[in-house]
C-alpha positions as CSV (number, residue, x, y, z in Angstrom):
1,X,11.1,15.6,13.2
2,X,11.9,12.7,11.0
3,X,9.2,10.3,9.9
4,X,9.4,7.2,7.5
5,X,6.4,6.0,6.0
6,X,6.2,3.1,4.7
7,X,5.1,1.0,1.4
8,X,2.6,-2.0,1.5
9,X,1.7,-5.1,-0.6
10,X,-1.2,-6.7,-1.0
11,X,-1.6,-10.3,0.7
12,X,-5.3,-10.8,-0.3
13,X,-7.7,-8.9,-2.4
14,X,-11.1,-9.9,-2.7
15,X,-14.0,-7.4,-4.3
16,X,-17.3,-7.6,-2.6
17,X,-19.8,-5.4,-3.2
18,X,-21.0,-1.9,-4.0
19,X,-22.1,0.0,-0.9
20,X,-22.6,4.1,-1.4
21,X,-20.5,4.2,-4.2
22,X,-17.6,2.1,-3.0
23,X,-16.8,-1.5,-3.3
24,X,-16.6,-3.2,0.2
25,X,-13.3,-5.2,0.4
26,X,-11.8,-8.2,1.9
27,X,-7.9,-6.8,2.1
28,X,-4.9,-8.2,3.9
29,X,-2.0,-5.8,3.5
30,X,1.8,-6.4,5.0
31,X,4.0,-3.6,5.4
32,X,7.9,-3.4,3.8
33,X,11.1,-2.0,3.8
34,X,10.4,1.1,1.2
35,X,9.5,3.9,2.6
36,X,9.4,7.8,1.9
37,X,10.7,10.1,4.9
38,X,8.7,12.8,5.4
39,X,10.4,16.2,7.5
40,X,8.3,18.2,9.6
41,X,8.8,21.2,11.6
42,X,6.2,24.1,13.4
43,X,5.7,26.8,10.9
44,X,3.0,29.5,11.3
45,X,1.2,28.1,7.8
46,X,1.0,25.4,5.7
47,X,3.7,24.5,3.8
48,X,4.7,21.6,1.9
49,X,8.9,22.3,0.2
50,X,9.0,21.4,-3.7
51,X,5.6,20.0,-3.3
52,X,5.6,16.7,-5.4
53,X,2.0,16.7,-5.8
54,X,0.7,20.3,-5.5
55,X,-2.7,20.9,-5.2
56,X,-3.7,16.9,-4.9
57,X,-1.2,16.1,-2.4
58,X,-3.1,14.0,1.0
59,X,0.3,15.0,3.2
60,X,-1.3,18.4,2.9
61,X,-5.1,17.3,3.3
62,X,-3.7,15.5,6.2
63,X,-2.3,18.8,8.2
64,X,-5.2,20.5,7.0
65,X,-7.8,18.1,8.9
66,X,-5.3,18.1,11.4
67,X,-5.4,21.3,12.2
68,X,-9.5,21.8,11.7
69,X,-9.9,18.9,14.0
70,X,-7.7,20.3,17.2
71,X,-8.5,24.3,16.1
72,X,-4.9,24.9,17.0
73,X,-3.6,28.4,15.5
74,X,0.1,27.3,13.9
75,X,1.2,25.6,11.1
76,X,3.8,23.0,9.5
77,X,6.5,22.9,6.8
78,X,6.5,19.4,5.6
79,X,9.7,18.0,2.9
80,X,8.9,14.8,1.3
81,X,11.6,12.7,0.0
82,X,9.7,10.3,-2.2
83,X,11.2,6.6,-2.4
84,X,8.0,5.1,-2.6
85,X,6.7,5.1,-6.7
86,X,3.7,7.1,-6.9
87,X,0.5,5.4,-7.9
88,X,1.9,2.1,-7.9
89,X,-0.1,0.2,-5.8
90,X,2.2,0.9,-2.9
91,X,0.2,3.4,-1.1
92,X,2.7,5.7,-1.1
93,X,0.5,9.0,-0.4
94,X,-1.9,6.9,2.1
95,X,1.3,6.2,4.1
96,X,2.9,9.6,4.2
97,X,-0.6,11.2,5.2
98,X,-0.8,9.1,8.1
99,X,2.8,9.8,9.0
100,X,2.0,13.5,9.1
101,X,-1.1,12.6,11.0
102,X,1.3,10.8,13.7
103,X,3.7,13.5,13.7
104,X,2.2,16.5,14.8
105,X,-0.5,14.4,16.5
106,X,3.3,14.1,18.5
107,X,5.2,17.4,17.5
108,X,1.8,19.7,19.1
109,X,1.5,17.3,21.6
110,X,-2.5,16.8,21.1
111,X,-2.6,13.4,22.4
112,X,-5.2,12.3,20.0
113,X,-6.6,8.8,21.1
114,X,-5.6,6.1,17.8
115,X,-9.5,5.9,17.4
116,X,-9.5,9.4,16.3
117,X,-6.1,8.8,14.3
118,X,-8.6,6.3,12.5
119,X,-11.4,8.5,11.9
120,X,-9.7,11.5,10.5
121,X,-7.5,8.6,8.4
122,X,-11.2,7.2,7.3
123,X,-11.9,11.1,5.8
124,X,-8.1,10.7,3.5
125,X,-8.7,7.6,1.9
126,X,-9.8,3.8,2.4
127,X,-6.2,2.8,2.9
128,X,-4.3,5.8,5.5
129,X,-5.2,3.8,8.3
130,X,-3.3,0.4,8.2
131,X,-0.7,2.4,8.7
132,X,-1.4,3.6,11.8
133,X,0.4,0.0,13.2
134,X,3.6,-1.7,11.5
135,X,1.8,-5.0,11.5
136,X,-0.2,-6.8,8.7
137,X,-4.1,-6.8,9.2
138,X,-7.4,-7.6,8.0
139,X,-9.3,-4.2,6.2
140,X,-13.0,-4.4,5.7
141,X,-15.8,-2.3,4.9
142,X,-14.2,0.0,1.7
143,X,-10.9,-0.6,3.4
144,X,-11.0,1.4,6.4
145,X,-12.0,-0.8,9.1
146,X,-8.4,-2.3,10.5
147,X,-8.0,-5.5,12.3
148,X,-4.3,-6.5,13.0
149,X,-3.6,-9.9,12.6
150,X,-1.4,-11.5,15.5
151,X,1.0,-12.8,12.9
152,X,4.2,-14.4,13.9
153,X,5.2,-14.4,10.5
154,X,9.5,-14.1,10.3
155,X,10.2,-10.9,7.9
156,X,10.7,-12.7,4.2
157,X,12.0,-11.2,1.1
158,X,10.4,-9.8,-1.8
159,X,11.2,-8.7,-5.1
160,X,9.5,-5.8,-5.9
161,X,8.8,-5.3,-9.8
162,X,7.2,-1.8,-10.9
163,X,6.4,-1.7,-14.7
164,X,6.6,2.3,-16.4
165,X,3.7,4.3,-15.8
166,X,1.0,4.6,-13.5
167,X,-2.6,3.1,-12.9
168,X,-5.8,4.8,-11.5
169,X,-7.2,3.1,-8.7
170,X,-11.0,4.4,-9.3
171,X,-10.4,3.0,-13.2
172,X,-9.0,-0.2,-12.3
173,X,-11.8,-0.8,-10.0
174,X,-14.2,0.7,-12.4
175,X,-12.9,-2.3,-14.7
176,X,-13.3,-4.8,-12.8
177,X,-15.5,-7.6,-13.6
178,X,-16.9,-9.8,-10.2
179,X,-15.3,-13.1,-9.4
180,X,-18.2,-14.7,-7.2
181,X,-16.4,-15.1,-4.1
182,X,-14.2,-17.5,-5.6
183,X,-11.3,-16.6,-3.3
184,X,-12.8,-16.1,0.4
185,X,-11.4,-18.9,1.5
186,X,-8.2,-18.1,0.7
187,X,-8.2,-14.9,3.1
188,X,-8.7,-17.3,6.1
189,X,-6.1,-20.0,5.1
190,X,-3.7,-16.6,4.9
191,X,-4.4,-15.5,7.9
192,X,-3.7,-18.6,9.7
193,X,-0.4,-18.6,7.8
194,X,0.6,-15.7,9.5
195,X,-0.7,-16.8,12.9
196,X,1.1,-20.1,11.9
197,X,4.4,-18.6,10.0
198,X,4.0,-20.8,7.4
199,X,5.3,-19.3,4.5
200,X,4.6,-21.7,2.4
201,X,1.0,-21.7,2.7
202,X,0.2,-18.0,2.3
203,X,2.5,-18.1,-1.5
204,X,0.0,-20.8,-2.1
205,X,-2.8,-18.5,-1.2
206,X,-1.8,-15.1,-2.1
207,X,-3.9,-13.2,-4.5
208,X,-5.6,-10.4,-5.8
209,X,-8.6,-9.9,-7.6
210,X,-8.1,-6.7,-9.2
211,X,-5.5,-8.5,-11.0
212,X,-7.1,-9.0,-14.6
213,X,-9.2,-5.5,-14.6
214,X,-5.2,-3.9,-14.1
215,X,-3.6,-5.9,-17.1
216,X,-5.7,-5.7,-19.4
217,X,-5.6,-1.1,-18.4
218,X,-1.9,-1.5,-19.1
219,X,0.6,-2.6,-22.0
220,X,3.4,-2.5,-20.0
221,X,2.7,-4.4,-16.7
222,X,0.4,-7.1,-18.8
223,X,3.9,-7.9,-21.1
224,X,6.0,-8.2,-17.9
225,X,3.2,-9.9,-15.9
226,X,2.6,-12.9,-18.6
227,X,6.3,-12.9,-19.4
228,X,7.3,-13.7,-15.8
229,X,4.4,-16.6,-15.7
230,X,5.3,-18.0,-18.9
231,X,8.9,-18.4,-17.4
232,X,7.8,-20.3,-14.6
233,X,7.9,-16.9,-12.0
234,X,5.0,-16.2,-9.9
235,X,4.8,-12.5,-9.6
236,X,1.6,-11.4,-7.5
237,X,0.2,-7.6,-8.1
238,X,-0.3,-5.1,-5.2
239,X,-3.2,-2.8,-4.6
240,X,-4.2,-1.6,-8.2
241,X,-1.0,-2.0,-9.8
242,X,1.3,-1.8,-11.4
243,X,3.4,-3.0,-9.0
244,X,3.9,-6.5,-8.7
245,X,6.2,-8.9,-6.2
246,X,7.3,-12.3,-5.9
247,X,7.3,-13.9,-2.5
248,X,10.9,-15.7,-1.0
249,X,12.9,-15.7,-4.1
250,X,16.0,-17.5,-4.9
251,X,19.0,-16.0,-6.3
252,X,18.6,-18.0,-9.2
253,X,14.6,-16.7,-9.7
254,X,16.1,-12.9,-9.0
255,X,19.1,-13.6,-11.9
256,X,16.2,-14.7,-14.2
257,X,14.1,-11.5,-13.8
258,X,17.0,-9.5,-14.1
259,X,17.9,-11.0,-17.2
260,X,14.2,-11.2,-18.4
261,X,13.6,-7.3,-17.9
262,X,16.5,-5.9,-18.6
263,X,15.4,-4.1,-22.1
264,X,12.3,-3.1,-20.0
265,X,11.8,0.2,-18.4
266,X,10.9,-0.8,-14.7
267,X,12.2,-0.6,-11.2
268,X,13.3,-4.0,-9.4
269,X,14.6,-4.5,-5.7
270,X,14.6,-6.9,-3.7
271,X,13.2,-6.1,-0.2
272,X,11.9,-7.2,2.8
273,X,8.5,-7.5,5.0
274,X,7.9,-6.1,8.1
């Protein structure tokens, strides 16, 4: 069985509070067009081929509470083909371990309800359960409390911008210095330009706050960051970084990165929302 999981950006980020040990979050993701395929078949074990992460890998975690939760005596033999850049602010692992969660919730026919989905997703990581729909949505709490957002938003472009190296979410939150609710607001005005699909309103409101604590953690994505600003870009970061996008861009925006980035070491491509 063939799954694609797929990539996120980040709409909205606001930091709230600290609540047993995690900050809350106000967090409106999107789904896109990158995704990593992740191949699963019954095995009597375990087993993840050419493992990409061994030993700290959630599509593994995820088939291991999978297989607590139901008690069922067999296994899977999970391939990953990884398109997704790994800690980039994509979600990349969040994604695939709620794809496996999907799939042999379907291959063993176990018929677990979404609301358990959700709760074993809540025991991977803040962000494994927005993918449990293809639709944008309002996260909460740490990030695991989903409310879809009945967004008749048409699919736009994006140009994806992923600077060399990685970034540590727990760090970059970590180094993150409090804004004040500056920016709630701006999560219902994008919200209603969903509802409303009014583009042009949510690239007036899009925004993250974890935006200065990632620059100033790397070289590399604060050169390219400033240098698309100072040339009259607007790139916008996803999740922790690095990863950054620029919403609707015209050919003659996409030439100019190209041209600005081209001694850089980064990955650009233009794709779309979901």
């Amino acid at each position: 069985m063939l799954i694609y999981a797929n990539a996120k950006i980040n709409l909205a980020l606001e930091v709230l509070d600290i609540k047993n040990g995690y900050h809350m979050v106000n967090n409106i993701m999107m789904p896109i067009d990158l995704y990593d395929e992740i191949d699963i078949s019954r095995s009597d074990k375990i087993e993840i081929e050419d493992d990409p992460f061994p030993g700290n890998n959630l599509v593994e975690k995820a088939a291991k509470l999978f297989f607590e939760y139901t008690k069922i005596a067999g296994g899977v033999k999970i391939k990953i083909k990884k398109n997704i850049p790994s800690a980039s602010g994509l979600a990349g692992g969040s994604s695939d371990a709620m794809a496996t969660l999907i799939g042999l919730n379907t291959m063993y026919q176990t018929e677990l309800s979404k609301d358990v989905l959700l709760e074993l997703a809540s025991k991977l990581g803040s962000d494994v359960g927005f993918f449990i729909n293809q639709e944008p949505a309002l996260c909460t709490g740490r990030g695991d409390i989903i409310d879809p957002i009945n967004s008749t938003m048409d699919d736009f472009d994006i140009l994806l911008i992923k600077p060399n190296g990685e970034l540590s979410t727990k760090e970059v939150y970590s180094n993150y210095v409090p804004k004040n609710g500056i920016n709630s607001s701006k999560v219902d005005n994008i919200i209603e330009a969903l509802k409303e699909n009014d583009l042009e309103a949510l690239k007036e409101n899009v925004f993250n706050e974890l935006t200065d604590s990632a620059l100033s953690l790397s070289k590399e994505m604060n050169y390219i960051y400033n240098l698309l600003k100072n040339n009259n870009l607007n790139p916008h970061v996803s999740g922790s970084g690095p990863s950054m996008f620029i919403i609707d861009p015209k050919e003659e925006e996409i030439y100019r990165v190209y041209e600005l980035l081209k001694n850089q070491e980064c990955l650009i491509m233009k794709i779309k929302t979901i």
